[in-house]
C-alpha positions in Angstrom: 38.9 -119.9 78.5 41.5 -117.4 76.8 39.1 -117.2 74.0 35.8 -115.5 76.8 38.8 -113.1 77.6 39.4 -112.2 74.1 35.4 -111.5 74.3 35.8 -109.2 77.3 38.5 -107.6 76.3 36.7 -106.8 73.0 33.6 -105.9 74.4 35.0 -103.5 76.9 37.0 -101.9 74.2 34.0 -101.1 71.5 32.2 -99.8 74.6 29.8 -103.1 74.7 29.6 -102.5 78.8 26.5 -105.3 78.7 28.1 -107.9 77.0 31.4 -107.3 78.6 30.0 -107.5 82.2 27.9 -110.7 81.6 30.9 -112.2 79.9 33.0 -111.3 83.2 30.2 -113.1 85.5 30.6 -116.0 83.3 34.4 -116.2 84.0 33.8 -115.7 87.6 31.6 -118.3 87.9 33.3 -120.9 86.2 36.4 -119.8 88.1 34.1 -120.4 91.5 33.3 -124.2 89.9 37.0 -124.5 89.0 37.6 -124.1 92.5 34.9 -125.4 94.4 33.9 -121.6 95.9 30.6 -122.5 94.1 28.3 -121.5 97.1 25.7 -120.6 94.9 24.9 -124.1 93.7 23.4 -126.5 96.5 24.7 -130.2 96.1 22.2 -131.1 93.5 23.2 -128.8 91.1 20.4 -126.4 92.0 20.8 -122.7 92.0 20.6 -121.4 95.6 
């Protein structure tokens, strides 16, 4: 996880805005899985 900071962090700071706000949707959603706030996958693993 530290390391897909590292990523934002870089990407912000060579001006990458694409890369750096995909890579921030990434954390967010694993943070959502992490804590079960995942409301955007039904109980079958589908996106909803």
């Amino acid at each position: 996880m530290e390391q897909v900071w590292v990523c934002v962090v870089r990407a912000f700071e060579t001006g990458d805005m694409d890369r750096a706000c995909s890579l921030e949707r990434f954390l967010s959603a694993l943070e959502d899985l992490e804590t079960g706030r995942a409301n955007w996958v039904d109980g079958n693993g589908r996106l909803v």
